[in-house]
C-alpha positions in Angstrom: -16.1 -16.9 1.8 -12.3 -16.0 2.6 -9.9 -18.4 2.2 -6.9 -17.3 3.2 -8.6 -15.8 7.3 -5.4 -14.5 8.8 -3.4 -12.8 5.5 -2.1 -9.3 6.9 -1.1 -7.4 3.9 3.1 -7.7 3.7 5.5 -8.1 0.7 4.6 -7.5 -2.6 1.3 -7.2 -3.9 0.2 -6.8 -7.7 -2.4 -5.2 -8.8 -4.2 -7.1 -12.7 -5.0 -5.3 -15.6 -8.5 -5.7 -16.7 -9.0 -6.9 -20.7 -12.3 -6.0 -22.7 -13.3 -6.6 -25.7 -14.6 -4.2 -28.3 -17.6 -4.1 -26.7 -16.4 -3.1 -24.0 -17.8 -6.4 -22.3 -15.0 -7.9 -19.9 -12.7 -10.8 -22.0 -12.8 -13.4 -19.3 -10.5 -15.6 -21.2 -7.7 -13.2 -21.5 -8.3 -12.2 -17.6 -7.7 -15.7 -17.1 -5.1 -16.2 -18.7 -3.6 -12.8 -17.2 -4.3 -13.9 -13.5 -2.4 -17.2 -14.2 0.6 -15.5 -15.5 1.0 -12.7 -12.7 -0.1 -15.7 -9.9 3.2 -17.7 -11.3 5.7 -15.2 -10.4 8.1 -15.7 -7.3 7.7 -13.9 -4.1 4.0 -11.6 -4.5 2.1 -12.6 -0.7 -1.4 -11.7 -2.7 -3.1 -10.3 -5.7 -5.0 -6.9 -6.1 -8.3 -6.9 -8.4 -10.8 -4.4 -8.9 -8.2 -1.4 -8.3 -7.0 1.2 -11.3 -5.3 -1.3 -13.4 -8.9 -3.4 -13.2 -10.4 0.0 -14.6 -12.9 -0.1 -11.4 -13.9 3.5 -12.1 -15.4 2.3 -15.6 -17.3 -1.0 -14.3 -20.4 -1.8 -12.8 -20.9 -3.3 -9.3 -22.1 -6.5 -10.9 -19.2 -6.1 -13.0 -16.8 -5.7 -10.1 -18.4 -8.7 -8.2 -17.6 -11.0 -11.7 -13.7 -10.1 -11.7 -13.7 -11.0 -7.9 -15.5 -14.5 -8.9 -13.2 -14.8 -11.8 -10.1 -14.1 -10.4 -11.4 -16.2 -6.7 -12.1 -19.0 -9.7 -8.5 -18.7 -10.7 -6.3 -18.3 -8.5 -8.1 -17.8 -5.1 -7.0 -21.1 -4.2 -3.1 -20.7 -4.5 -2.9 -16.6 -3.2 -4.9 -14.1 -1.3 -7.1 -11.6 -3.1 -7.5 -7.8 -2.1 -10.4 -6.3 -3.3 -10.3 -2.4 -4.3 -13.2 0.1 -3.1 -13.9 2.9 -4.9 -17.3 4.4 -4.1 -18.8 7.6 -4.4 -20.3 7.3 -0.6 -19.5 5.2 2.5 -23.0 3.7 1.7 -21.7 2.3 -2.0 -18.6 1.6 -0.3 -19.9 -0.4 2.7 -21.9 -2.5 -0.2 -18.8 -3.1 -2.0 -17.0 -4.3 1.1 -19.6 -6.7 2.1 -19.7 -8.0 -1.1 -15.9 -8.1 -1.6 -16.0 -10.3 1.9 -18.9 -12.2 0.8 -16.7 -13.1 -2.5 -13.6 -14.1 -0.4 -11.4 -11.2 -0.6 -8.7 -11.7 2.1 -8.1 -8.1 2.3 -9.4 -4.4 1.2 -7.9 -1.1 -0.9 -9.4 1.8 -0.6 -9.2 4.7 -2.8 -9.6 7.8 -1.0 -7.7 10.3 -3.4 -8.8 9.0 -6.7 -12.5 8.8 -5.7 -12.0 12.6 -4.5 -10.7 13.4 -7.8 -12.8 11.8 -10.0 -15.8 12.7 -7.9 -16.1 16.1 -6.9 -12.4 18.0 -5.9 -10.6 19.4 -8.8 -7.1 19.3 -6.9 -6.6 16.6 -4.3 -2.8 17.5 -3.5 -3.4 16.9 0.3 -4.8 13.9 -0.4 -2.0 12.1 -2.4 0.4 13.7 0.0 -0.3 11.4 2.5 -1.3 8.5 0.5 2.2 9.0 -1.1 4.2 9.5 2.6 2.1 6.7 4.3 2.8 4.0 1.1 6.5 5.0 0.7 7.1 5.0 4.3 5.4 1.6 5.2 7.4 0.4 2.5 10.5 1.3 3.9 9.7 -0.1 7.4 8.8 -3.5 5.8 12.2 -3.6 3.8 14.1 -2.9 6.6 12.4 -5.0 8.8 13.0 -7.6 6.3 16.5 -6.9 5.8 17.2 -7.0 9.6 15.1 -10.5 9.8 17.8 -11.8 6.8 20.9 -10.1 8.4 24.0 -10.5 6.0 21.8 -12.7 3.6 19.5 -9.3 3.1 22.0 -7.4 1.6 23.4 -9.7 -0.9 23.4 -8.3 -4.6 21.2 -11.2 -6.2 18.7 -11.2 -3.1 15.4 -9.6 -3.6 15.5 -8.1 -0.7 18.2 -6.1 -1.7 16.9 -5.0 -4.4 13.6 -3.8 -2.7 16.2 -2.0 0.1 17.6 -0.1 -3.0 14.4 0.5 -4.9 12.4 2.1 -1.8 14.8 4.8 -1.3 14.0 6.0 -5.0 10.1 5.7 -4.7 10.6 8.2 -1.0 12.4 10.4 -3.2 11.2 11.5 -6.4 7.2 13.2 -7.2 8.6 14.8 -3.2 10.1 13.7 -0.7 9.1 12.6 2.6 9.9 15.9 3.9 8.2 17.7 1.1 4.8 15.8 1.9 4.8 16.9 5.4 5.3 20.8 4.3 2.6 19.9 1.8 -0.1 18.4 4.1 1.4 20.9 7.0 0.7 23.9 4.6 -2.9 22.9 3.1 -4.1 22.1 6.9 -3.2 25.8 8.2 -5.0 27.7 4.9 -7.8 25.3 5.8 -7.7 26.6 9.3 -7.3 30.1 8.3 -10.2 30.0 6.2 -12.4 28.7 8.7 -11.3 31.1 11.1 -12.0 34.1 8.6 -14.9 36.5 9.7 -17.9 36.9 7.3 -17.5 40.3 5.5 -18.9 43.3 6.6 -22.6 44.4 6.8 -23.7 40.4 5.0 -26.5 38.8 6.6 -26.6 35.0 8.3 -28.5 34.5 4.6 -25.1 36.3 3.3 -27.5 39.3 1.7 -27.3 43.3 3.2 -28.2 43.9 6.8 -30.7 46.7 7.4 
């Protein structure tokens, strides 16, 4: 079960990369090994498995429910664990979530966008719109929150707060800006609108064929 009960999500967050042997079966030792090295570095408040750097799109749920043991095995004891979801239906995903808890995750990631991509939209530009405006904005109010907890001490060149402050503004900036999400997701929620307001054409049917 979870270790770590009251871990809200803050900070900075890793997601591990996923080794496999030719086979394609999972390399365990080398995920080990992995899990170890990202678990020793200063400053991350938890660890992301089972996300797109775990290739969760290519494994099994019996596969995804092994990384979560392995990396719970590893390092579950020293830093919280957020599981990723990424299920074709809420069904598969509610099964993945009570298994993620069951396993110990201390938190969950769910891939909205991605799964709608892979799945069944061929553009999902709304969709990363506002993954992309909520991420880079809660990012920002962290930092600055952060920064304003530190005072002068935030700001200092060889801080790593200041260099989050710094780094954020880029990531709000370049693929759009804030602003330019908001026109996005503004602009794709009218033509939705639009459409649905649009009258069926002329002379067609409720079974869309040619009245008599």
């Amino acid at each position: 079960m979870t270790r770590h009960r009251d871990y809200v999500p803050h900070g900075v967050i890793p997601a591990v990369l996923l080794p496999f042997h030719e086979d394609l079966s999972i390399d365990e030792a080398s995920y080990r090994a992995h899990l170890r090295d990202v678990a020793s570095v200063d400053g991350i408040s938890a660890i992301t498995t089972n996300a797109h750097a775990s290739e969760v799109a290519a494994c099994t749920f019996d596969e995804q429910r092994r990384v979560l043991a392995l990396t719970q095995d590893e390092i579950g004891a020293r830093l919280p664990i957020v599981n990723g979801i990424y299920a074709e239906s809420a069904l598969e995903g509610a099964r993945i979530a009570k298994m993620a808890h069951e396993g110990g995750a201390s938190a969950l990631l769910v891939f909205r966008s991605a799964w709608a991509k892979d799945c069944y939209q061929d553009r999902v530009t709304r969709e990363a719109a506002m993954a992309k405006l909520y991420a880079t904005e809660a990012a920002q109010r962290i930092i600055d929150d952060a920064v304003q907890i530190l005072g002068g001490r935030g700001v200092m060149a060889d801080h790593p707060v200041d260099l989050l402050y710094r780094s954020i503004r880029a990531l709000r900036i370049y693929e759009g800006t804030t602003e330019i999400q908001h026109l996005i997701i503004a602009g794709m929620l009218v033509a939705e609108a639009k459409a649905e307001e649009e009258p069926s054409p002329r002379g067609a049917g409720s079974d869309g064929g040619a009245s008599r």
